[in-house]
C-alpha positions in Angstrom: 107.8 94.9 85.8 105.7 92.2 85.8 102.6 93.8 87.8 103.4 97.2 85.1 102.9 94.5 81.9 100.1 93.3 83.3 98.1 96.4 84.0 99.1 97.5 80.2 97.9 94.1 78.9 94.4 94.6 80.5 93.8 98.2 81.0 95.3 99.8 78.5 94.4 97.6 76.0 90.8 97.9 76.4 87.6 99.8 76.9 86.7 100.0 80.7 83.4 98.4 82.2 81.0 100.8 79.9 77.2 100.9 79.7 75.8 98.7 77.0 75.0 101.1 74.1 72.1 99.3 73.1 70.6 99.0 76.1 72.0 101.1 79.2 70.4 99.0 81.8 73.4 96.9 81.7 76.9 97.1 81.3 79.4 96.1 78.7 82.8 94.6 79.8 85.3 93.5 77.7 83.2 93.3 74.4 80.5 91.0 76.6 76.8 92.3 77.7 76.7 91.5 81.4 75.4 92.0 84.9 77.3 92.0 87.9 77.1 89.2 90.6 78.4 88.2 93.9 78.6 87.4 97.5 81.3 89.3 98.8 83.5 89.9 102.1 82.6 92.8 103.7 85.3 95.8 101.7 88.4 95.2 103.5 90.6 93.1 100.8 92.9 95.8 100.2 93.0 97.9 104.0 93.4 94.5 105.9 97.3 93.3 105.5 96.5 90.1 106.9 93.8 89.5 103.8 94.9 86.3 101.3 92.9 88.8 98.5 94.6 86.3 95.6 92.5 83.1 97.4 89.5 85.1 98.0 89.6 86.7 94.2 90.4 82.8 93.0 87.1 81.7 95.0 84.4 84.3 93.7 86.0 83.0 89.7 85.9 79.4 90.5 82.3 80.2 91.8 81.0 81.6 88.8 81.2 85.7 90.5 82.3 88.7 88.8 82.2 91.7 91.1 83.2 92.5 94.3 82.9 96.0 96.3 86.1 97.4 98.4 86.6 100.5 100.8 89.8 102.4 100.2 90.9 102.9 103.9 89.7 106.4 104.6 87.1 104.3 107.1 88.0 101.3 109.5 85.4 99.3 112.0 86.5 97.9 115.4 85.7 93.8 116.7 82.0 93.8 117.1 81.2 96.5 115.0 77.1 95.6 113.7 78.2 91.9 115.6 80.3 90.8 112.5 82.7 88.3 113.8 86.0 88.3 112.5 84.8 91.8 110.4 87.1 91.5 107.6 86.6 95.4 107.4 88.3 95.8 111.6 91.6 94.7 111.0 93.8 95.4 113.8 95.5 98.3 113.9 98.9 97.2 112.8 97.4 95.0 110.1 95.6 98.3 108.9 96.7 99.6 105.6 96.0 103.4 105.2 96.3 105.6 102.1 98.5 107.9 103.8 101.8 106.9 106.4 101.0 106.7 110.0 103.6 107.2 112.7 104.2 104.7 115.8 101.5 106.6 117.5 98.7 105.7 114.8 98.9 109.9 113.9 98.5 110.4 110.2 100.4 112.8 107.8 97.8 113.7 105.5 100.3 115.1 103.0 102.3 111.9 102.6 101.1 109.0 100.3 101.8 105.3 102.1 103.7 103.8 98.4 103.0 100.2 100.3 98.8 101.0 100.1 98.9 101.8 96.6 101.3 99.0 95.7 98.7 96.7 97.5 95.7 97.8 95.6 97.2 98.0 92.3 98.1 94.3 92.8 94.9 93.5 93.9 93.0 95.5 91.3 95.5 93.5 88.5 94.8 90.1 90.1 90.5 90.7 90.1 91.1 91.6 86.3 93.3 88.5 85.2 89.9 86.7 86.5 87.6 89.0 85.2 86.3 90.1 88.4 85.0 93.8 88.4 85.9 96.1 91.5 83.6 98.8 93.2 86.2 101.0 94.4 84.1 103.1 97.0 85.6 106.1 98.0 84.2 106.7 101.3 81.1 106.0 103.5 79.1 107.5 106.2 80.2 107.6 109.7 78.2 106.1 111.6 79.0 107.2 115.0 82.0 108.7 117.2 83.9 105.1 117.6 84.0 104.4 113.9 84.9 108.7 113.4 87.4 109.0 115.6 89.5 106.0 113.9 89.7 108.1 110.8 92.1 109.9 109.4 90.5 113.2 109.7 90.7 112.9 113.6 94.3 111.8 113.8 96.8 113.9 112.1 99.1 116.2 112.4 97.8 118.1 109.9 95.3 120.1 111.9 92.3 118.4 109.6 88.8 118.4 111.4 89.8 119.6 114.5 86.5 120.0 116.6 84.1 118.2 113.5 81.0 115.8 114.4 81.1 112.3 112.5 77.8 114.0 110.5 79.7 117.0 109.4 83.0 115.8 107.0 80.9 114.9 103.7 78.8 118.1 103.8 81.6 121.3 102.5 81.6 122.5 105.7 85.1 121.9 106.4 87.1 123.4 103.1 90.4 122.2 104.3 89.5 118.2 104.7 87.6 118.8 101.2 91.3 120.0 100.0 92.5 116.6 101.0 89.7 114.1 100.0 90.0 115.9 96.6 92.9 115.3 96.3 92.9 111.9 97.5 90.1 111.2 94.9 92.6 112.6 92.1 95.9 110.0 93.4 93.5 107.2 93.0 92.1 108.3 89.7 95.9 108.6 88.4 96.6 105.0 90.1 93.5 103.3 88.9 93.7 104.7 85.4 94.9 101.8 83.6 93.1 99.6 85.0 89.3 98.5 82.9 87.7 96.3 85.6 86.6 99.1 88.3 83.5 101.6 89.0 83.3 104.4 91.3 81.3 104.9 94.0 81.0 108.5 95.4 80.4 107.0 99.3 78.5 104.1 101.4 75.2 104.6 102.7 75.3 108.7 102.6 71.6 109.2 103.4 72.2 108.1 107.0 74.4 110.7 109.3 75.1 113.7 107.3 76.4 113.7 104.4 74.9 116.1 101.8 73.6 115.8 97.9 75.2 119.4 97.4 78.7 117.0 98.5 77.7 114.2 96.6 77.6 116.0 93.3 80.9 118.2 94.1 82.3 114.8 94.2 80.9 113.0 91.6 82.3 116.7 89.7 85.4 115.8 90.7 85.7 111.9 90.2 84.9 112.9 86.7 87.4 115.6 86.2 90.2 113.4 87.3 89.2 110.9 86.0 88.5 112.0 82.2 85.2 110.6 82.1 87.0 107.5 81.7 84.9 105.2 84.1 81.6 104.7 85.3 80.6 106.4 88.3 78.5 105.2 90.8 75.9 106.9 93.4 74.4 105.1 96.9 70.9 106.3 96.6 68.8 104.6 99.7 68.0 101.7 101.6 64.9 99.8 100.0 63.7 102.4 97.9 63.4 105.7 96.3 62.6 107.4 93.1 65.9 109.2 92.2 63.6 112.9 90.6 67.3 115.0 89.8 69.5 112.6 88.6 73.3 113.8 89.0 74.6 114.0 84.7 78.0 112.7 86.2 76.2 109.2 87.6 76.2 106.5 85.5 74.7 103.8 88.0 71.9 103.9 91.2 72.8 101.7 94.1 70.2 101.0 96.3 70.8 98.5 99.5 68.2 95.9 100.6 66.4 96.6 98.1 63.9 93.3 98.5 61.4 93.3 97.4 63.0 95.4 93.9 60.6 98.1 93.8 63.5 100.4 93.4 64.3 99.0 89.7 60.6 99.6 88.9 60.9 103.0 90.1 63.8 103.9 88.8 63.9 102.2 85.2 63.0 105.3 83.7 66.5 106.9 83.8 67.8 104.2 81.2 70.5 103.7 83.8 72.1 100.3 85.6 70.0 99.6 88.8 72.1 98.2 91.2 71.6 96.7 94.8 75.4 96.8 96.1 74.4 95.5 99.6 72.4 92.7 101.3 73.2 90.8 103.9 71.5 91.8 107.3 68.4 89.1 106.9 70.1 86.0 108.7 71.9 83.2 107.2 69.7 81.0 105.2 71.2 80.9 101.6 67.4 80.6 100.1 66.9 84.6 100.7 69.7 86.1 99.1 69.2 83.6 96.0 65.7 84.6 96.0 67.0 88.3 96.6 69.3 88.0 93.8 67.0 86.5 91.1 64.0 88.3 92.1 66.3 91.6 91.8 67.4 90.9 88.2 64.8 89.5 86.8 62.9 92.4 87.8 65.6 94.5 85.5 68.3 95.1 87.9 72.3 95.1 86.8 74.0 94.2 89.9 73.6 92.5 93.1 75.9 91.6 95.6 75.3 89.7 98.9 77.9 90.7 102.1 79.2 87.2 102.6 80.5 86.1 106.2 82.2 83.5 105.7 85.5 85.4 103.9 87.5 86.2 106.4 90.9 86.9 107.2 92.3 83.0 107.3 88.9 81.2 106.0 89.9 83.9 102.2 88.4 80.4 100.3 84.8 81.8 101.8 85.1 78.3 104.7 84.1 80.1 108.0 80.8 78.9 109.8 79.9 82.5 111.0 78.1 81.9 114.7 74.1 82.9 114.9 74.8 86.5 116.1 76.3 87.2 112.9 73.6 89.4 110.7 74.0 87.7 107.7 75.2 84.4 105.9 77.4 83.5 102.8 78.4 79.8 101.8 79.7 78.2 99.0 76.4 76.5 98.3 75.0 80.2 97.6 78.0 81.5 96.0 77.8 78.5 93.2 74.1 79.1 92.9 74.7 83.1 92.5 77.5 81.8 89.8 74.3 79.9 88.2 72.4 82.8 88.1 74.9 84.9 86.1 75.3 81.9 83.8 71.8 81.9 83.0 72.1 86.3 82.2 75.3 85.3 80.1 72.5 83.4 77.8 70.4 86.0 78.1 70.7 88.7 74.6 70.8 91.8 77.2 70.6 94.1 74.3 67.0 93.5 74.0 66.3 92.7 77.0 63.8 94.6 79.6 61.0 93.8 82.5 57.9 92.0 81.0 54.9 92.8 83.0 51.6 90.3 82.9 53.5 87.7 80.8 53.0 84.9 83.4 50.7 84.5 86.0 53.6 83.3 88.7 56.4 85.9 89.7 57.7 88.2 87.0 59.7 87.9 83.4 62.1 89.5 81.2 61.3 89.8 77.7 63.0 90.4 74.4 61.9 93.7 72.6 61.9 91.0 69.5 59.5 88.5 70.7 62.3 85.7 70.4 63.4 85.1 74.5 61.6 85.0 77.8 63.2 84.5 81.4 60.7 84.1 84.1 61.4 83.4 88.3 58.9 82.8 90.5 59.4 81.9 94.6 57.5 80.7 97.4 59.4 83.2 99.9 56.9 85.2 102.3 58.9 88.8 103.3 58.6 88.7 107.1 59.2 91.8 109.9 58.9 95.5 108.6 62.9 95.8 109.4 65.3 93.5 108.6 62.8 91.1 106.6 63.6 87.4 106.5 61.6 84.8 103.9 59.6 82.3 105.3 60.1 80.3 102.1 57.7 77.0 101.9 59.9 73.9 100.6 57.4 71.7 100.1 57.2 70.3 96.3 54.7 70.9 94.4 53.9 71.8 90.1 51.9 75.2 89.5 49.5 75.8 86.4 51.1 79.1 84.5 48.9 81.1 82.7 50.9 83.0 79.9 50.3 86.0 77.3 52.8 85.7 74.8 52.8 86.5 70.7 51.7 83.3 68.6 53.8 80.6 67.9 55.8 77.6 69.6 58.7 78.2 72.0 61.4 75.7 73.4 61.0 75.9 77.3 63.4 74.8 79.8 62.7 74.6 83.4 65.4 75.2 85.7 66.2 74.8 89.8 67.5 77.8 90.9 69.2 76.2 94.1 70.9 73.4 92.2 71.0 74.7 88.8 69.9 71.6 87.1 67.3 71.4 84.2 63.9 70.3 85.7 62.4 69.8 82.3 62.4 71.1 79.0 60.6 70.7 75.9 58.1 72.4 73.1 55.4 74.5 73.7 52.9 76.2 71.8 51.2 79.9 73.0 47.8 79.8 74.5 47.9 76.0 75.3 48.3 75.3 79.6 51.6 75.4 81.1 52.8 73.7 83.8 55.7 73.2 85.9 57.8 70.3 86.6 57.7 69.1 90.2 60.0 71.6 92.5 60.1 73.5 95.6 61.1 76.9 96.8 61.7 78.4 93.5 61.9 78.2 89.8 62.9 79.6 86.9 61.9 79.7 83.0 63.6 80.0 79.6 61.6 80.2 76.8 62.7 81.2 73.5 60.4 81.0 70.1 60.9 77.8 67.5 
């Protein structure tokens, strides 16, 4: 009763996460202009029984992070999978909580709902909304090879569903019958998700590498919507890096590019009047300077979202404590999580209404401006992108101040000088338009406000 008062008193009740009418680059939840931010475990909260979700959701709030990004259990990984220790996403198998009931044998029954998986998510979905977190629900993913494939319930059922399929054929329409049942696996979690207000879409993970199709993409995106009503936003996983998105699917609301560093997939893309999101980084080592760097350089370019796969959530260590070892192909801390939580302070100040990439306003890095003249954010780092695949910054720490040469309107501005890293003011004070600008003593990176007197 309680968990049923609870998804009235925040679902019902209110308008779910929505594109900011004013300006559709960015999202509207609960009344607020915002953009989505996070380091995150890697998408096994809800499939992993052995997953504290309530400490790991009470962590990303107290951290300043509103977003996180789950897999429904229609994919699982093994120990070792991409060298992730402790993968929160390769639970073991009794510990693994699947959509539908399983037998002793790990065989699935495709046509029977598990009541204890949808009890699970619920709660967690309820529990990321009481702290205002917003949930990527992402309905499937690539498989990426025959280990991975044949853990899935489309190769272990009684069912007779994908009998004699290749891990690159399920997400093309080839098999009508395993359609039938991801259909209608898409309309259960519409009808159990349809209260909720803090949740997007996603159609599936990564789907440009190993098979599956953009004719199967937009039958599902068609279908999200029809279950759904139209009621929430629906995402699309469009590339790695980059790519100019030249049909744009009328039932996708948001592009989702991964490692997208540097963002030249917002530039390309900005055009569609759409939220540019990159839902995945993580595979560039574990020094917390490049995914802050990442993270600012993403948004200020015009990006929405960004979220970092964080390795130190896992299952016992839900608080985000682990010290993942060296093999491990990315980081996460509570250092960066707290300087992530800066950022997203610094967009909450931001009018986002207004709000859009300003190119040639300073000689160092790149700005937002406000259509109205009135607010600036600039970011500039000294991070050098390293190795054609999987980059890593060289970023120079030594301190130094940097002349800024700006083109603005006419007029004095208040500007305030901020450290990325700790989030403290490095300086603030009055300036007038066409007089030098300088920067306070820092290192690594730095970040400007300026807003007209």
């Amino acid at each position: 009763m309680k968990l049923a008062l609870l998804v009235f008193s925040i679902g019902l009740a209110a308008q779910p996460l929505a594109l900011l009418r004013e300006n559709p680059h960015y999202f509207v939840f609960r009344g607020k202009p915002t953009v989505l931010v996070t380091s995150g475990e890697h998408y096994g909260a809800v499939l992993n029984a052995r997953f504290d979700f309530k400490k790991y959701l009470d962590t990303l709030a107290a951290d300043g992070l509103n977003h996180t990004r789950i897999f429904t259990g229609l994919y699982r990984e093994v120990p070792g999978s991409f060298n992730i220790a402790r993968n929160t996403l390769a639970p073991e198998a009794a510990d693994f909580v699947s959509p539908f009931v399983r037998d002793s044998s790990g065989v699935y029954d495709l046509t029977t709902w598990n009541a204890a998986y949808f009890a699970r998510l619920k709660e967690f979905m309820a529990y990321a909304g009481e702290r205002g977190i917003v949930v990527e629900v992402c309905l499937t993913t690539t498989h990426y090879n025959d280990t991975h494939w044949k853990l899935t319930p489309w190769q272990n059922n009684r069912n007779g569903v994908g009998a004699g399929l290749a891990h690159t054929d399920p997400w093309t329409l080839k098999d009508a019958k395993l359609q039938g049942v991801l259909d209608t696996f898409v309309e259960k979690m519409a009808r159990e998700l349809a209260a909720f207000d803090n949740f997007y879409f996603e159609i599936c993970n990564e789907p440009y590498i190993g098979g599956p199709t953009l004719e199967w993409q937009r039958h599902m995106a068609a279908v999200i919507r029809k279950a759904d009503g139209g009621r929430h936003l629906i995402s699309q996983n469009i590339a790695n890096h980059e790519q100019t998105v030249t049909a744009p699917d009328g039932n996708v609301s948001v592009f989702n590019f991964h490692y997208a560093r540097p963002p030249r997939a917002v530039t390309q893309n900005y055009t569609l009047r759409r939220p540019i999101g990159m839902n995945e980084t993580g595979f560039d080592g574990a020094d917390d300077a490049t995914y802050r760097i990442q993270a600012w350089d993403f948004l200020v370019a015009g990006g929405a979202l960004y979220n970092n796969l964080d390795y130190s959530f896992t299952v016992g260590h839900e608080d985000g404590s682990f010290g993942a070892p060296a093999t491990t192909p990315g980081g996460g801390s509570a250092g960066l999580r707290k300087q992530l939580g800066f950022l997203r302070r610094v967009f909450a100040g931001l009018d986002l209404a207004v709000m859009a990439p300003a190119e040639g306003v300073a000689s160092q890095g790149r700005c937002l401006g406000a259509s109205t003249g009135t607010m600036y954010l600039c970011y500039a780092h000294y991070g050098e992108l390293r190795n054609a695949y999987r980059p890593r910054y060289a970023v120079e720490t030594s301190k130094k101040t940097v002349a800024w040469r700006m083109q603005l309107p006419e007029g004095r501005y208040e500007a305030i000088w901020w450290d990325p890293k700790t989030g403290k003011e490095l300086g603030r004070g009055s300036w007038q338009a066409g007089t030098p600008l300088t920067t306070p003593e820092h290192s690594e990176d730095i970040a400007l406000e300026l807003r007209r007197l």
